[in-house]
C-alpha positions in Angstrom: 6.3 5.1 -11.7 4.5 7.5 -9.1 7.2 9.9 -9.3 6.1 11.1 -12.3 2.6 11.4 -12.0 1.3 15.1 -13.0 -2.2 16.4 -11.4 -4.3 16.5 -15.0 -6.6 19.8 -14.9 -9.2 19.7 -12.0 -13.1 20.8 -12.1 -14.8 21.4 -9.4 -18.5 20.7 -9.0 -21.8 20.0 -6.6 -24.4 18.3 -6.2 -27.0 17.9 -3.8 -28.3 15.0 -2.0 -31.9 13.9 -1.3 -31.7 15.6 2.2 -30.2 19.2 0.4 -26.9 18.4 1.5 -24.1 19.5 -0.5 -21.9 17.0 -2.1 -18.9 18.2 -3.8 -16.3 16.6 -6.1 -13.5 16.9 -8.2 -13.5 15.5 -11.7 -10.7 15.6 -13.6 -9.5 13.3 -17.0 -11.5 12.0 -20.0 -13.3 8.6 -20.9 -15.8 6.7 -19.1 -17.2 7.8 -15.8 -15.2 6.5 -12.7 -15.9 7.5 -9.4 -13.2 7.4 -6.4 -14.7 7.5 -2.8 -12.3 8.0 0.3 -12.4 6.4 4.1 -12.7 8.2 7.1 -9.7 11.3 8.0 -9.5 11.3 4.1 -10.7 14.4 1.7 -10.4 14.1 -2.3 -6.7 15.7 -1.6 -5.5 12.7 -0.8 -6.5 10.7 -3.5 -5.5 13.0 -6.1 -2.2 10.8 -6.6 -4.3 7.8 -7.1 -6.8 9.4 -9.7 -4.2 11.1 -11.7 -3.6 7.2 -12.7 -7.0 6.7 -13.0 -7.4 9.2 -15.4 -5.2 8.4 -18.0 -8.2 6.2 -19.0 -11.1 7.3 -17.1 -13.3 10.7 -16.5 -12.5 10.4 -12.8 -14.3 11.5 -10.0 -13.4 12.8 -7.1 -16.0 13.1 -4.0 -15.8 14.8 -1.0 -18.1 13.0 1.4 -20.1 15.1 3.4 -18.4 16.1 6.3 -14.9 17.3 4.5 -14.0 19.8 1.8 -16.5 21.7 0.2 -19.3 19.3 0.9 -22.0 19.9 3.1 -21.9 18.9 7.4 -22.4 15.1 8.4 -25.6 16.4 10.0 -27.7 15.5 13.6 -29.0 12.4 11.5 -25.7 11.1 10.0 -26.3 7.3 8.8 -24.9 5.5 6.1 -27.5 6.0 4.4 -27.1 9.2 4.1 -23.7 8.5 2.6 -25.7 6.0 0.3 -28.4 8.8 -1.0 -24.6 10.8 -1.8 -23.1 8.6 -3.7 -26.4 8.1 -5.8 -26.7 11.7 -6.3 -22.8 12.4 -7.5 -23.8 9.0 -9.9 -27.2 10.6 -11.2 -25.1 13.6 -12.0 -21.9 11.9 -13.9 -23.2 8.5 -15.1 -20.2 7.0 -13.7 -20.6 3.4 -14.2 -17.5 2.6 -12.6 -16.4 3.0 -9.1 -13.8 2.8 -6.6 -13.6 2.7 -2.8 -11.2 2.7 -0.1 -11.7 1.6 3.8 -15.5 3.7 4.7 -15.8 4.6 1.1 -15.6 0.9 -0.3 -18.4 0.2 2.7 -20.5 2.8 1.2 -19.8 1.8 -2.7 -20.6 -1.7 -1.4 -24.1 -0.7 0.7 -25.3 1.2 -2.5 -24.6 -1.3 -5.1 -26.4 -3.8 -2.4 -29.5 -1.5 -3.5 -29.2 -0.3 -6.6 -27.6 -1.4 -9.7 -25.5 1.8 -10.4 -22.4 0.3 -11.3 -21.1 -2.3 -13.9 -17.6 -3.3 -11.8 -16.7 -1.7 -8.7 -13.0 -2.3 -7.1 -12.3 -1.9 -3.4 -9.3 -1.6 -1.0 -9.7 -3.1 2.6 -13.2 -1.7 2.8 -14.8 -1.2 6.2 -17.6 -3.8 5.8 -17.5 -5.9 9.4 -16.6 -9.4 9.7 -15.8 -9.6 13.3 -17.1 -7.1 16.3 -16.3 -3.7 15.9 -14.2 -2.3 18.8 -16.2 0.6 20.5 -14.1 1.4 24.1 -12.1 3.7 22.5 -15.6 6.0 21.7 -16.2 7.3 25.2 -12.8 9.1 25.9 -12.2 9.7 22.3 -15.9 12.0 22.6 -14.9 13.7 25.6 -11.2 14.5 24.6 -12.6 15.9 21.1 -15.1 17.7 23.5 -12.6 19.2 25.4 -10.8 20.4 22.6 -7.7 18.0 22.4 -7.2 16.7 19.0 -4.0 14.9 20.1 -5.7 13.3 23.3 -8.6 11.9 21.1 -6.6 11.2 18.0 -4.6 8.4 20.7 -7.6 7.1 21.9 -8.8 6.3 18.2 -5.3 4.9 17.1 -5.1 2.6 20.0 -8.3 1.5 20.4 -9.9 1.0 16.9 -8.4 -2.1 16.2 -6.2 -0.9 12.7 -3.0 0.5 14.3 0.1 -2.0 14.1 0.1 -4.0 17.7 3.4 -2.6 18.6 1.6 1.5 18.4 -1.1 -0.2 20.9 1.1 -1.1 23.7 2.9 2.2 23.5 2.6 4.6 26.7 -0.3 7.1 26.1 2.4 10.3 26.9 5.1 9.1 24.8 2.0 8.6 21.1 1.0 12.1 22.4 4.6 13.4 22.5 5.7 11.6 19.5 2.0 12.4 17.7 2.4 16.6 18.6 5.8 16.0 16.8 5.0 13.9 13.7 1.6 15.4 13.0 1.6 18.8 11.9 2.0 19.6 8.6 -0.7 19.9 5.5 -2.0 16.1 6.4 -2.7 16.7 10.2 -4.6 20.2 9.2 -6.6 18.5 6.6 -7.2 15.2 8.8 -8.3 17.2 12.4 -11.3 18.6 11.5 -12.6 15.2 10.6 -12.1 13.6 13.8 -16.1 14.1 14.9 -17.0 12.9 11.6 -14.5 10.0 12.0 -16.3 8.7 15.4 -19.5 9.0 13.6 -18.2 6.8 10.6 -16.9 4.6 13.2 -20.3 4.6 15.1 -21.8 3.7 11.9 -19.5 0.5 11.1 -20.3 -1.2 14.5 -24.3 -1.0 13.6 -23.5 -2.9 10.6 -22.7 -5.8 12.8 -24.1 -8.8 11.7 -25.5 -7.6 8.3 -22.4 -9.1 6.2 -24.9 -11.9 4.7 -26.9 -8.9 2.9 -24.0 -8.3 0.8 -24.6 -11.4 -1.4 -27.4 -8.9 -3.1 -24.1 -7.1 -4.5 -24.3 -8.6 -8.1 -21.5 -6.4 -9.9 -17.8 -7.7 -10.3 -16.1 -6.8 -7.4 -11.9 -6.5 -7.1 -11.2 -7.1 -3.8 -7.9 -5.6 -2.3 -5.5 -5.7 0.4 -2.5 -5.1 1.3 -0.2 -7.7 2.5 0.6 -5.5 5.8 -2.2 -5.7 6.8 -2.5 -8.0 9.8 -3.1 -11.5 9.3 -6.8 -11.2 11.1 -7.8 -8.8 8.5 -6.4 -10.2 5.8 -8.5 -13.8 6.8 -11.7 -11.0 7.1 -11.1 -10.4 3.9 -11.3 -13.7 2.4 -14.8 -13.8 4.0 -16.1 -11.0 2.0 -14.9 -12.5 -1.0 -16.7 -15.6 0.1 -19.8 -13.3 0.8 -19.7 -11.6 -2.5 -20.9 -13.2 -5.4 -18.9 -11.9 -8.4 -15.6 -11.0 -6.4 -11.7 -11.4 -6.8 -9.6 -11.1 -3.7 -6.1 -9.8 -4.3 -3.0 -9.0 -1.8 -0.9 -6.3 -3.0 2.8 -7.2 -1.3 4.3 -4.0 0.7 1.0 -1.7 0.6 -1.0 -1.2 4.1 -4.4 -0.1 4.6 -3.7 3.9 4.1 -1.5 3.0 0.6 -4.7 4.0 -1.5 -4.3 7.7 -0.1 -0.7 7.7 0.3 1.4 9.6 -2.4 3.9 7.0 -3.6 1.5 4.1 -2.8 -2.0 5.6 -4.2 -0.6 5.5 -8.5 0.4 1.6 -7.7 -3.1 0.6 -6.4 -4.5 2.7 -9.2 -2.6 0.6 -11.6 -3.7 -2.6 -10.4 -7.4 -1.2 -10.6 -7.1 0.2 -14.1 -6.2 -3.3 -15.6 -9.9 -4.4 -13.6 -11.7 -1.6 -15.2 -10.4 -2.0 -18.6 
C-alpha cells in the first residue's frame, strides 16, 4: 500500500504566532481542513508519507513547529504554551477542524483542545502526555555534550536515558551506541534530526513540568482516537490505557507491528494514516 503513495503538490505557507514567531507549514490535498503536528527530532519531511494518505480526503496540513524548518527559533521563553498559541495561530489561519498528532505533537493538540474548542475529532499516536515520572538524568550530560559540540555524545545520552529506547539499546556500552550511532546515522534523517537536539531537551524539559497535571485532561471534550503501537513496551502501552481512562470521548487502539516512530516512518506513516482516515471520515 505505502509503496505507491505519490507526494500530491505542496504549498508552502506562514503564519505568525501571538509572540511574532514564525510558524510555517505545508499544506497540500483538497477537502476539509486537517492538521498533522510532529514530536520532537521530527520536521513536516517526515510526515509527508503519512499526509499524502491523509490527503486523498483531507486539505492536510503540514506544521513545522517552531524550532525546525522554516519556522521561527524555540526562543529564551520556550513553554508549551508557546507551542499551544502556534497551533492556534496555524488553525485561525486554515479552519482546520480536524487534527492529528504524534508523540510532543499529540501533547500539544491535546493541551490546546484542553483550552479551546478548536477541533471537532482529534486522533493521536503515543502522545507525550505523562502518566508516570518523566526521567530527567539523562539532561545534565546530554546539555554539556550538545555544549561541547558532540551530537553523537548527546544524542547517546538522550537514547539511553529517556526512557523510549528498547531495553536491550539501554544496556549497551556507551562506545560501542557511539560507534554503531557515527555509522548508522548519517544520511538525510541524521542532518535533518541534529539540529533539533537543543530543541529536543527543551521539549523534554517541558514534558517533565507536566507531571502531575494528567487529571486536567478530562476538560478535553472532542472525540479522541487513541493510538499505539503494539511494540511499544508493555509500561507504555498500560500508560496509555490511563489516558483513555482520563479522556472523556476517547478510543484506545493498538496497531500490531508499528513502534512509537511508525507515524514518521516511510513504510509505516500511510498505514497509521489509514487507520486515522476511517476516524476522520
Amino acid at each position: 500500500m505505502s509503496r505507491n503513495i505519490q507526494t500530491p503538490p505542496l504549498r508552502q505557507h506562514t503564519v505568525f504566532s501571538a509572540d511574532g514567531t514564525a510558524i510555517s507549514y505545508q499544506t497540500m490535498g483538497a477537502g476539509p481542513g486537517l492538521i498533522v503536528l510532529g514530536g520532537t527530532l521530527k520536521t513536516s519531511e517526515d510526515y509527508l508519507p503519512l499526509a499524502s494518505t491523509l490527503a486523498r480526503s483531507f486539505t492536510v496540513h503540514i506544521v513545522d513547529r517552531r524550532g525546525r524548518g522554516a519556522s521561527g527559533p524555540q526562543g529564551t521563553q520556550y513553554s508549551l504554551q508557546k507551542e499551544v498559541e502556534d497551533l492556534h495561530a496555524v488553525q485561525a489561519e486554515t479552519g482546520a477542524r480536524l487534527a492529528f498528532g504524534h508523540s510532543y505533537g499529540g501533547l500539544v493538540i491535546l493541551e490546546t483542545a484542553r483550552s479551546f474548542h478548536l477541533f471537532d475529532r482529534i486522533a493521536v499516536f503515543e502522545p507525550g502526555l505523562p502518566y508516570a515520572p518523566v526521567p530527567t538524568g539523562w539532561m545534565a550530560p546530554f546539555r554539556e555534550r550538545l555544549a561541547a559540540g558532540d551530537h553523537y555524545d548527546a544524542f547517546i545520552h538522550f537514547v539511553k536515558g529517556s526512557g523510549g529506547a528498547p531495553a536491550f539499546m539501554t544496556k549497551l556500552p556507551h562506545w560501542y551506541l557511539r560507534m554503531a550511532f557515527r555509522v548508522g546515522f548519517r544520511g538525510p534523517t541524521w542532518q535533518r534530526m541534529r539540529p533539533l537536539l537543543g530543541a529536543c531537551l527543551a521539549e523534554h524539559e517541558q514534558l517533565a513540568a507536566q507531571q502531575g497535571r494528567l487529571p486536567e485532561f478530562a476538560d478535553v471534550t472532542a472525540p479522541v482516537l487513541l493510538l499505539v503501537g503494539g511494540r511499544s513496551s508493555r509500561e507504555h502501552q498500560e500508560g496509555f490505557a490511563v489516558h483513555r481512562d482520563t479522556l472523556p470521548h476517547a478510543t484506545l487502539e493498538t496497531m500490531d507491528g508499528l513502534n512509537h516512530l511508525s507515524p514518521s516512518e516511510r513504510k509505516s506513516g500511510p498505514v497509521v494514516a489509514e487507520r486515522a482516515l476511517a476516524f476522520f471520515l
